[in-house]
N, C-alpha and C positions, 0 to 999 in steps of 0.2 A: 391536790385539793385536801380539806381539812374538814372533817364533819364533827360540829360541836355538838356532844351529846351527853343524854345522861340515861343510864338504865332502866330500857321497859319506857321511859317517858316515847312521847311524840317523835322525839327523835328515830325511834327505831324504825319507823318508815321511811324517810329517804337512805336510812342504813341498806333496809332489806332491799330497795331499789336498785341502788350502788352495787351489791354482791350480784343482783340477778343480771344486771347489767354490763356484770365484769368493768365496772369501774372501778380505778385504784383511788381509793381514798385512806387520808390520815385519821384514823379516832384519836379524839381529844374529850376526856371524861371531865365533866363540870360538876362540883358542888355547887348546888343550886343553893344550899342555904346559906351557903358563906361568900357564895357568888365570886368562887374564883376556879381555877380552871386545874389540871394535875398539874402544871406546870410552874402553878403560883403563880397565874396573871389576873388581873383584875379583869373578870368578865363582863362584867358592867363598860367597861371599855370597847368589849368585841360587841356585845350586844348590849344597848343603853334598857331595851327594855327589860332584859333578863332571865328571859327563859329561850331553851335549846326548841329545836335546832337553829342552830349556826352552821351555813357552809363558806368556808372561804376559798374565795379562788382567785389566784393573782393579788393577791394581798386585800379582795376586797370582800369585807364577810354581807352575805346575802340571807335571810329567813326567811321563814313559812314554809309550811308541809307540803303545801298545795303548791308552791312553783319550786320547789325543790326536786320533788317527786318527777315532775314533770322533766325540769331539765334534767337531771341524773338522767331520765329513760331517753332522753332527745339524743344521748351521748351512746347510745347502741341501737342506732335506728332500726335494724334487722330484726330487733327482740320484739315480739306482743308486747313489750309492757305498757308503751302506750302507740294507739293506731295515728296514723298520717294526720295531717293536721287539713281542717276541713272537711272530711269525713263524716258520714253519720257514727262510725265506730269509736271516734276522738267525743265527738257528742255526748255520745252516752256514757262515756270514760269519765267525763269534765261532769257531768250533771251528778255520778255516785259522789264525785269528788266535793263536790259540794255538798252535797246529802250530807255525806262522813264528817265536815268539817263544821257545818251546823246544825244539822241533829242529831248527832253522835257525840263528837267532841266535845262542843262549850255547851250541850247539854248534861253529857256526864260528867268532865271536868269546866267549873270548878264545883257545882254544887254538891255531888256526893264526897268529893276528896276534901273542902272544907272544913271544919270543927266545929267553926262558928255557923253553919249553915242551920235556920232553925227547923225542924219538925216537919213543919208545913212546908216547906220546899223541898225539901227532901221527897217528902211524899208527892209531889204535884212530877219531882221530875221522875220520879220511876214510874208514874202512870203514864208519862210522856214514852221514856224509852220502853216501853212496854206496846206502844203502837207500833214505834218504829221498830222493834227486833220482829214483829210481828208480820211490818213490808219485809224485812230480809228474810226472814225465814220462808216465804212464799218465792223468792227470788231462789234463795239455796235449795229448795225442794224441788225446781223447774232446772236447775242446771248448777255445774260446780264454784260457778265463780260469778263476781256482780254480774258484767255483761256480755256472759254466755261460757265457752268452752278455755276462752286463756285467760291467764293470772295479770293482771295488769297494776299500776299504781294505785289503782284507787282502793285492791283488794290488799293490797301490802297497809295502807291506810285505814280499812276499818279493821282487818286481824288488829294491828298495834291498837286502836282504841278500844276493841271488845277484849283483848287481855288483861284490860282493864278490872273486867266484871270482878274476879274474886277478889280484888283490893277494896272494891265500894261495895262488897254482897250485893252482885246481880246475879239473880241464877239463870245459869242458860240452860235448865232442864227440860224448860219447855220448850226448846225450841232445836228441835234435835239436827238440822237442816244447817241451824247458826253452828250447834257443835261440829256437825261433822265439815264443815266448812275452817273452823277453826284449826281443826285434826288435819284435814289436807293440806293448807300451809304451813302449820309445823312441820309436819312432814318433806317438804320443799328441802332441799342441799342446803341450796344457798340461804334458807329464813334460818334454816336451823346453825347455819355458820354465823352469823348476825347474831343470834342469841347465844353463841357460845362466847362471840367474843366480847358482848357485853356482860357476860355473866349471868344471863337467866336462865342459864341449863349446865348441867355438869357437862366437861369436855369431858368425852371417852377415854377408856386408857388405851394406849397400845397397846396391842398383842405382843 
């Protein structure tokens, strides 16, 4: 398998999925603005609409967060990362996963990454995500992770979009439940191997 990506974007959650799940996947780093890939392939070709993730499997490239996540975790059924299907614990997995992917996501990206975004939107949407960091934080205050004691997809999905914050100035000072939720998945092996090997963290030296 091939995970089309690009640094810190969206992608890095079926990333962090894939390491936690011990699945072997290829990274393939995409410039997004000249929309071709390390390899010099025209991206627009793997994906017509443009933006990562891209996973391909069996020569056939598939997108979105939300079924990416998913299946990466289908492929280590033994791991928490996501519960049995039918379940009330899959339930409540799929319901963050939505949350994340519409009041998180396409409410922080595109309007605070933008340029042309005017004034007034800006402002309307941080009084938005200012509700909702306000649901999480009461979530993280009550337990370590969305729905309850293990780390699952959906938590791999809102860390990658609350990484966000210091690129659009969110601050998450007030919400110390969101940070220290941030802090325990860095801290995770496998997030912090994801982030090394896209380049968001210095690799260690050797001793």
């Amino acid at each position: 398998m091939k995970l089309f990506y690009y640094p810190g974007a969206c992608s890095l959650a079926p990333h962090i999925v894939a390491r936690e799940a011990s699945v072997a996947i290829e990274l393939v780093r995409v410039d997004l603005a000249n929309q071709t890939t390390e390899t010099q392939e025209d991206f627009k070709k793997i994906n017509p609409r443009g933006y990562v993730p891209v996973l391909e499997i069996d020569g056939e490239f598939h997108t979105e967060v939300v079924a990416l996540v998913q299946y990466l975790a289908e492929q280590s059924p033994r791991s928490t990362l996501l519960p049995a299907a039918g379940t009330a614990a899959r339930f409540r997995v799929n319901q963050w996963l939505g949350f994340v992917a519409s009041e998180l996501h396409k409410t922080l990206s595109p309007w605070l990454i933008r340029k042309d975004a005017a004034e007034s939107t800006r402002q309307a949407v941080r009084e938005t995500l200012a509700m909702r960091l306000a649901d999480l934080e009461s979530q993280f205050k009550a337990q370590p992770y969305l729905t309850g004691e293990h780390f699952t997809v959906a938590d791999a999905y809102a860390y990658t979009v609350l990484s966000w914050s210091n690129f659009v100035k969110i601050d998450l000072n007030p919400y110390p439940g969101v940070r220290a939720f941030m802090a325990r998945v860095s801290a995770r092996p496998r997030v912090r191997e994801a982030l090394e090997a896209e380049g968001l963290v210095p690799v260690p030296e050797q001793a």
